[in-house]
C-alpha positions as CSV (number, residue, x, y, z in Angstrom):
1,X,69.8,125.7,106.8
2,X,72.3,123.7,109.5
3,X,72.4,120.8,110.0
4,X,71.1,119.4,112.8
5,X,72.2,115.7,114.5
6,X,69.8,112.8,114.0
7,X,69.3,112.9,118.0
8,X,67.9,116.6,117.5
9,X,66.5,115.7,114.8
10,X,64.3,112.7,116.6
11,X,63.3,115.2,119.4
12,X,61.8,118.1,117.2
13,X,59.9,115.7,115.2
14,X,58.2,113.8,118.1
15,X,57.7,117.4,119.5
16,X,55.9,118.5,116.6
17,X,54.3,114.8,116.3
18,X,52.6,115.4,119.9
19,X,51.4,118.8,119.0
20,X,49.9,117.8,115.9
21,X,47.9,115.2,117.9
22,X,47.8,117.5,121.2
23,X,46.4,120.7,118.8
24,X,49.4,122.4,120.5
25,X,49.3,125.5,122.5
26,X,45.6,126.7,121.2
27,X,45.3,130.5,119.8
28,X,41.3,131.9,119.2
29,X,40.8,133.7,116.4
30,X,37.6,135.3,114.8
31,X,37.1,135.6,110.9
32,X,34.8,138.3,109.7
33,X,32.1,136.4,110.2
34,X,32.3,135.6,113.8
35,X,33.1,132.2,113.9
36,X,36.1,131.1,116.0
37,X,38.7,128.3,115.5
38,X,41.4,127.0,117.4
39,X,44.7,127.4,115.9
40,X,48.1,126.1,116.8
41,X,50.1,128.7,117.6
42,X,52.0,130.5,115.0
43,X,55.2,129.1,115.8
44,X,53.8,125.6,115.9
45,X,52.3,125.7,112.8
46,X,55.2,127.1,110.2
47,X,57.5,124.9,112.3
48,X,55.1,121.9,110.9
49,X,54.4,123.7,107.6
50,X,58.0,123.7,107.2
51,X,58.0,120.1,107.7
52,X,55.4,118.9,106.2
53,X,57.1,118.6,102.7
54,X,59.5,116.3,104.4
55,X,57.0,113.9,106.3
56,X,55.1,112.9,103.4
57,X,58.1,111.3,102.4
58,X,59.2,109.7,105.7
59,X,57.8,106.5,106.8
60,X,59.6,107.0,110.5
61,X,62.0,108.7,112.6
62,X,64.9,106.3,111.4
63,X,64.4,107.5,107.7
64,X,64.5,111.5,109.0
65,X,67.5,110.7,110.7
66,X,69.0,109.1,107.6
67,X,68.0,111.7,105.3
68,X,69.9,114.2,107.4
69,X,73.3,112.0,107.6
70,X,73.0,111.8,103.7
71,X,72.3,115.5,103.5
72,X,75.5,115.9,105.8
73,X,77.7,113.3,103.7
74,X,76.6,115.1,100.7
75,X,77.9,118.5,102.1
76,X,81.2,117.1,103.1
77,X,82.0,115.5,100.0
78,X,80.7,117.7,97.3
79,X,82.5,120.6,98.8
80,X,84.8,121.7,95.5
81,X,88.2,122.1,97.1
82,X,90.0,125.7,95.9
83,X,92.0,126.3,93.2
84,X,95.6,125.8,94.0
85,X,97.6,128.7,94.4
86,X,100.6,128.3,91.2
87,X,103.2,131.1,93.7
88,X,104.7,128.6,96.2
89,X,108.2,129.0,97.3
90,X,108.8,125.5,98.6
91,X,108.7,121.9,97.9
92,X,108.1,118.8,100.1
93,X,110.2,115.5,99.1
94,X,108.6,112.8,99.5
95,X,109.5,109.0,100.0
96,X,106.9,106.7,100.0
97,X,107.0,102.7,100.9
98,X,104.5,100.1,100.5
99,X,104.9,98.0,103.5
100,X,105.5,94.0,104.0
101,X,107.0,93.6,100.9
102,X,110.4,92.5,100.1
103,X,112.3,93.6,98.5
104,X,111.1,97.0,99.2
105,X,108.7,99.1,96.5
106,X,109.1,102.6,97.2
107,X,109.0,105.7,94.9
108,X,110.4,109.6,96.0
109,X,108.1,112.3,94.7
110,X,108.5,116.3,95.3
111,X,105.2,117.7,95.7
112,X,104.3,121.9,95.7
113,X,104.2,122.9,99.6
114,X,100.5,124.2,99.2
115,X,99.3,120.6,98.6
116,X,96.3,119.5,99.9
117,X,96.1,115.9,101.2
118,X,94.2,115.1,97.9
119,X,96.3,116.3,95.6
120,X,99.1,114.3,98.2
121,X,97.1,111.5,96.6
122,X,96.4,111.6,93.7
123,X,100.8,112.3,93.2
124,X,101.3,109.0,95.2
125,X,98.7,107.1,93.0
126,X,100.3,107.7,89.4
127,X,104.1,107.4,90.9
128,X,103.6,104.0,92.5
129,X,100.9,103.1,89.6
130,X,98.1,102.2,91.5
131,X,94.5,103.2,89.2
132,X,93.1,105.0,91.7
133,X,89.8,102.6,91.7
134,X,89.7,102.2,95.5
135,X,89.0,104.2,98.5
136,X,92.2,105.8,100.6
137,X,92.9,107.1,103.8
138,X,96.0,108.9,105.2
139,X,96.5,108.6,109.1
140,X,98.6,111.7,110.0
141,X,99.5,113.3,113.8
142,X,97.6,116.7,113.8
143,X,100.0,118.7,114.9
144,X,97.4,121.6,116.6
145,X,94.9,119.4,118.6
146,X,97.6,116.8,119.3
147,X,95.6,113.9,117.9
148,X,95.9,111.5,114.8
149,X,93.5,112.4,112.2
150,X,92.2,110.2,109.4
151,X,91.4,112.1,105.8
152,X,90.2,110.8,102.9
153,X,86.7,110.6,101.3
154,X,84.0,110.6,103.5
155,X,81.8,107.9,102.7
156,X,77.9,107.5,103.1
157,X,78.9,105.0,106.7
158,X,81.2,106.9,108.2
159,X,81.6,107.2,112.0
160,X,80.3,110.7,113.0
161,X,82.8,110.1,116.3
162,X,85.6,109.3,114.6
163,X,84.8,111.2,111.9
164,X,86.6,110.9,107.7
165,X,88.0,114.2,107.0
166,X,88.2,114.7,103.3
167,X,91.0,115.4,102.0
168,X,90.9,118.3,99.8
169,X,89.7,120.4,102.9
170,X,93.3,120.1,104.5
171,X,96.8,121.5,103.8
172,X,99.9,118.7,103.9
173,X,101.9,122.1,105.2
174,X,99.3,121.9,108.2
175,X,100.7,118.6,109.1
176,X,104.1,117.7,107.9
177,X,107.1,119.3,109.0
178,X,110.8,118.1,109.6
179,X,109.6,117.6,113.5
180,X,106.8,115.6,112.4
181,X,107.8,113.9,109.2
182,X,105.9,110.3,108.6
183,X,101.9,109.4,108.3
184,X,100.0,106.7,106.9
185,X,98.4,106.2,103.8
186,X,96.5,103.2,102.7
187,X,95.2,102.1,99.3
188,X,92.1,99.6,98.8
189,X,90.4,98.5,102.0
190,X,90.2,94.9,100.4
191,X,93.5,94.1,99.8
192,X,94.8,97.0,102.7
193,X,97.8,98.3,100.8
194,X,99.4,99.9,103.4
195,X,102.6,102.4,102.8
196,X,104.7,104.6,104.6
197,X,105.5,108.1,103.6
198,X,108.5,110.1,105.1
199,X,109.0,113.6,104.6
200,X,112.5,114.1,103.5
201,X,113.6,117.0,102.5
202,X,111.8,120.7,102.3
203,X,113.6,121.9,99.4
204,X,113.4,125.3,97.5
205,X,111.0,125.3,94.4
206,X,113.4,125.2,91.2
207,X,111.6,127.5,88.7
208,X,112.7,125.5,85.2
209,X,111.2,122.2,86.8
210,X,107.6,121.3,87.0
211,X,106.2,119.7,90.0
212,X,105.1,117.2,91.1
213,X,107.9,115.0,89.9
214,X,109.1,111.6,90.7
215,X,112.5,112.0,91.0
216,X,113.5,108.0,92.4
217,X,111.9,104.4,92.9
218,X,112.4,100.7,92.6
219,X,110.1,98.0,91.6
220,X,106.6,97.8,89.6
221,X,103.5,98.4,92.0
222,X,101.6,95.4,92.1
223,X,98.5,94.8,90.3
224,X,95.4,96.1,91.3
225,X,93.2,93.5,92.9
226,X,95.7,91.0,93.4
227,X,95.1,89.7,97.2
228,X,97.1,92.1,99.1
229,X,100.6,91.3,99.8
230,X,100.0,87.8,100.0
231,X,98.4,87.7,97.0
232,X,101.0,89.4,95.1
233,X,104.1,87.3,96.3
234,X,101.9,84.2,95.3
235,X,101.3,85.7,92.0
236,X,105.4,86.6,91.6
237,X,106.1,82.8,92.2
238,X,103.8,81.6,89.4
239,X,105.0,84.4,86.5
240,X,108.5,83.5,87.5
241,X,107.8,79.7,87.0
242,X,107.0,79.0,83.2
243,X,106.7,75.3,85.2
244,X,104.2,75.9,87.4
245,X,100.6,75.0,86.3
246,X,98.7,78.6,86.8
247,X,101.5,79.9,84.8
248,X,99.7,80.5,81.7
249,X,96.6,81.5,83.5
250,X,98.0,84.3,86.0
251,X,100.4,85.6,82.8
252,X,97.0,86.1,80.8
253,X,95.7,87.6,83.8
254,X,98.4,90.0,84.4
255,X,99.8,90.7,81.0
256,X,102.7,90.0,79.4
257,X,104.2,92.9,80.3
258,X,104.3,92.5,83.8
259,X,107.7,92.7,85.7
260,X,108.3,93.2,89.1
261,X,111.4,94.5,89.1
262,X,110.8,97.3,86.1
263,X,110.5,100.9,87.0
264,X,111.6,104.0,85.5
265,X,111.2,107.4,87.4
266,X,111.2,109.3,84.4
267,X,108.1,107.3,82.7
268,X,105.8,109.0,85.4
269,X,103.0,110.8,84.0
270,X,100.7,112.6,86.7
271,X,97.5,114.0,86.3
272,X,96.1,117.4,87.5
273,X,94.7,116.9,90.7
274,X,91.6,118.7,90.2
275,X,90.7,117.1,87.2
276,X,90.6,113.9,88.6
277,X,88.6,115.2,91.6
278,X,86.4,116.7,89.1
279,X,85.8,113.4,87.1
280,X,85.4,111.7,90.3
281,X,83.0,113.5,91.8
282,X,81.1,116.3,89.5
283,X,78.2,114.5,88.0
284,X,78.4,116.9,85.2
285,X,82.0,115.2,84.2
286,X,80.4,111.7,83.7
């Protein structure tokens, strides 16, 4: 069945409403015994039957209209994205920055051309370290309709005219070239992690390696939940003060292990994309 906008939506209803109380467009019929009744007509009526199910549920309007955004949010984000295609011939390089932080944390990943914008994601999460416990969007220039476009997950309040596209329905190859190398991405509306990435390099797909891979970086990614960048400087001052009075405090809140300046390309384990779109979003994975 489409789906129809909550405005259209509105309209058929009260149309139907006023025909229930009108008795519609009238139609005489005779059973065998003679007696006539006055019918709705047939379209009326299995337009209403059709509805009825529906309205004994609905208190008004507003909760039709709601219904049908769920139904439509539903649709979006329950769409199970293809299986990537292993033959690609290319590979995108990848350097991404978290921004307003000095000095700079960055990480440089190669990702399989065929990517889609989830997958994108799910690479930059395990390379800078982030848990992948927050919502994300990428803000990229769409090259065909000459507009920025915003993909992520759609979620249950987003704006219909400015409208979440989710990721996994969209190619990075789509967007990124050499021409138009940088978009947005950021991490955890609350504390609004917000990096750069830069497309490098398009590089030729070397058969012995296995992709992605992170290939570069410097410094640990902050800890999830922190404060934002303003948090997390505040939170390097007190772990690099054995002085200061929230020392022991913030180091049992960040563990022991904690250093901002540690990173090691080669540690960098990522996880299958779909997998983690699967445990995510399949209710038969939880």
């Amino acid at each position: 069945m489409d789906v129809i906008s909550g405005k259209d939506a509105k309209n058929k209803l009260e149309s139907l409403i006023d025909s229930v109380n009108s008795g519609g467009e009238p139609s005489i019929i005779s059973n065998k015994k003679g007696n006539k009744a006055v019918l709705l007509s047939l379209d009326d009526f299995e337009s209403i039957q059709e509805t009825m199910g529906m309205l004994d549920e609905l208190m008004d309007v507003e909760d039709f209209e709601g219904l049908l955004e769920e139904a439509e949010y539903d649709t979006k984000l329950f769409e199970v994205p293809e299986p990537m295609n292993t033959d690609y011939i290319h590979v995108y390089q990848f350097k991404v920055t978290l921004e307003g932080i000095r000095p700079p944390i960055w990480r440089r990943i190669q990702v399989p051309e065929n990517y889609t914008f989830w997958d994108l994601h799910v690479a930059i999460q395990d390379a800078m370290g982030w848990s992948d416990s927050h919502l994300h969007e990428f803000d990229v220039y769409d090259p065909a309709s000459g507009s920025q476009e915003r993909l992520g997950i759609p979620t249950e309040d987003f704006d219909f005219d400015d409208e979440m596209v989710p990721g996994w329905s969209r190619n990075i190859s789509q967007y990124f070239s050499l021409e138009n190398p940088k978009a947005g991405y950021v991490y955890d509306f609350g504390d609004d992690w917000e990096h750069t990435l830069t497309l490098e390099k398009i590089l030729p797909r070397e058969k012995a390696r296995q992709y992605p891979v992170c290939v570069k970086g410097k410094r640990a990614c902050p800890p999830e939940d922190c404060g934002g960048i303003w948090g997390y400087e505040e939170l390097v001052e007190i772990i690099t003060d054995p002085e200061h009075e929230e020392y022991d405090e913030m180091i049992e809140w960040v563990g022991e292990g904690f250093e901002a300046e540690a990173f090691d390309a080669k540690s960098v384990e990522f996880e299958d994309p779909r997998e983690r779109w699967d445990f995510a979003f399949r209710e038969d994975s939880l």
